[in-house]
N, C-alpha and C positions, 0 to 999 in steps of 0.2 A: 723622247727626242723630237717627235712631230710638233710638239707644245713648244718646245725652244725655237724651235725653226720659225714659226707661226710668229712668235712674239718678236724676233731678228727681225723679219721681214716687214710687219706690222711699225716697228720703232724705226727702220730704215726709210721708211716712205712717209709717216706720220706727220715729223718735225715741217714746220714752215722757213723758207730762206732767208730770216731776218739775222742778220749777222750779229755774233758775239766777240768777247776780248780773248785774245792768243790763249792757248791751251795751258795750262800749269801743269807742271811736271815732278810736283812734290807731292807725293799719297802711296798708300795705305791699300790695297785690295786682296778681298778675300771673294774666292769664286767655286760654286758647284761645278763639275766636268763632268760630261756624257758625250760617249762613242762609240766608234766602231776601231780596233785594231787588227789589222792581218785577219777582215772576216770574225772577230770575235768581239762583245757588245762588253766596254768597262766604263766606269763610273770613278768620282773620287774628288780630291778640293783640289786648289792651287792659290798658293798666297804669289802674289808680287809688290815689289815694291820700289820707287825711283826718288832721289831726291837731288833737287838741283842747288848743287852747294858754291857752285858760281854761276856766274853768266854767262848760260847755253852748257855747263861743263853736268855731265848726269853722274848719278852714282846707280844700277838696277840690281835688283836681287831678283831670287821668287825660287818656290819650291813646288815642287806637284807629285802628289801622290796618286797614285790611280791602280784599282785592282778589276776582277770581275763582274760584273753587275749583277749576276745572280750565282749563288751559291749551286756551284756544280757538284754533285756529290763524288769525292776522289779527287778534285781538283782545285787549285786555289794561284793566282797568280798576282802577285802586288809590287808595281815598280815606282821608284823615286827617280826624279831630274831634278838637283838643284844648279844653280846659275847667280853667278858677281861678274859684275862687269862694271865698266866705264862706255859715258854715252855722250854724245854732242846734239846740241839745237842748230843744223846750220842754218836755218831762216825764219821766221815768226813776225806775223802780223796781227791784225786783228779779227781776221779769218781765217788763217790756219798758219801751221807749223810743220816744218819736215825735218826728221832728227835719223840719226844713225848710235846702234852700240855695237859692241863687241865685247861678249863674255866668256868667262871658263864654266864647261857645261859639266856636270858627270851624271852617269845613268846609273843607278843600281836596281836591278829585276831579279826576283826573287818568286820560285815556283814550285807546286808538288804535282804531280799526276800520278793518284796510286800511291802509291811506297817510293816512286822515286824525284826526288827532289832533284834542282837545280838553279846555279845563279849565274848573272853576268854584271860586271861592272867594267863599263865605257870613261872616257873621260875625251874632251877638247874643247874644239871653241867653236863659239853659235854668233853669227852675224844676223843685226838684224837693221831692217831699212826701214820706214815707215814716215805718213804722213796723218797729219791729223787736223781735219776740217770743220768747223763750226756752221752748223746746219740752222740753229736758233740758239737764243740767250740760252737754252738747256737743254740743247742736244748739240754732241760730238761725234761725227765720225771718225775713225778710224781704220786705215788702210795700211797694213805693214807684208813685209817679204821677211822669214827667217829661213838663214840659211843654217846649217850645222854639220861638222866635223871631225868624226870621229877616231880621222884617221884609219889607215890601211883601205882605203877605197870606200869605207862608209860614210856616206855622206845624205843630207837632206837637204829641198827646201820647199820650205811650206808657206803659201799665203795663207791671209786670214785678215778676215774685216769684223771690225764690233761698232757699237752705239755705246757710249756714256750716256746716260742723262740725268743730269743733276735737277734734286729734288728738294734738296735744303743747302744752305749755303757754303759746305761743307761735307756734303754727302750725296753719293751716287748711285744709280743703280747701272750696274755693265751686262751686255749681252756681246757673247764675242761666239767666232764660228772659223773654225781654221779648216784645212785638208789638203792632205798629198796623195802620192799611190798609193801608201797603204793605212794611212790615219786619216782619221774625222773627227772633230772634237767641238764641242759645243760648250758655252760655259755660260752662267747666269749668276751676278755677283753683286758686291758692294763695295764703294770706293771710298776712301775718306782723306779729304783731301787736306793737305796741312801748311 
């Protein structure tokens, strides 16, 4: 995790402020996860995906699995969150872009401790806000706020900031870094933008 944090911070200060063209919001990403949950260290992918099929009008998906990071012996924990939604561009220039969505979230965790097993499945809807800034012709930042709903008083909201940076004209490499009170998540990925 100290290696991600390193390369986050390393890509956030690197880029020079020579501006680039408005963000595209049609691609493709697949991403490694590493964290901390409730004190315990898990690991795992996460695809996303957005496609702008009108003007400012988003379509996002993504899915994300994540279990334990190291094989405890007796124990085993592995949760999914997948997420559809509908998203808007409310402004976009040549240096950055601010957009909002709102999607249907569901959680399923699934667990052994010993002999005894157990699951939970969540469902509602996740708000999210964000902006997104052109630091050079191939680096983007990215600042967003998600909120999430679970209903009956369960609720979150988590910041989190990443760096794009495109490396061929069509392909990205992403470092992203979220946290609330009780998650940390880090993710190091690839983008393909269409």
């Amino acid at each position: 995790m100290k290696n991600i944090k390193s390369l986050l911070f390393t890509g956030l200060i690197a880029p020079g402020l020579a501006l680039a063209d408005a963000s595209d919001y049609s691609y493709i990403e697949g991403s490694y996860l590493q964290g901390e949950s409730g004190g315990v260290e898990i690991d795992g992918f996460g695809v996303n995906a957005s496609l702008e099929f009108f003007d400012r009008i988003l379509a996002v998906a993504s899915f994300t699995d994540l279990g334990l990071d190291d094989d405890s012996p007796g124990a085993d924990l592995d949760g999914d969150i997948q997420s559809v939604g509908l998203g808007y561009v409310f402004g976009r220039n040549e240096t950055a872009s601010v957009y909002g969505t709102v999607s249907y979230i569901e959680y399923d965790v699934r667990g052994r401790l010993g002999s005894v097993t157990f699951g939970d499945d969540s469902e509602g809807a996740q708000f999210e806000l964000g902006a997104r800034m052109n630091l050079s012709p191939e680096a983007e930042l990215v600042v967003a706020v998600k909120h999430t709903d679970l209903g009956q008083g369960d609720e979150d909201t988590t910041p989190g900031v990443g760096l794009v940076y495109q490396f061929l004209p069509a392909l990205a490499g992403t470092l992203t870094y979220s946290r609330n009170s009780d998650d940390d998540l880090m993710g190091l990925g690839l983008r393909l933008t269409f």
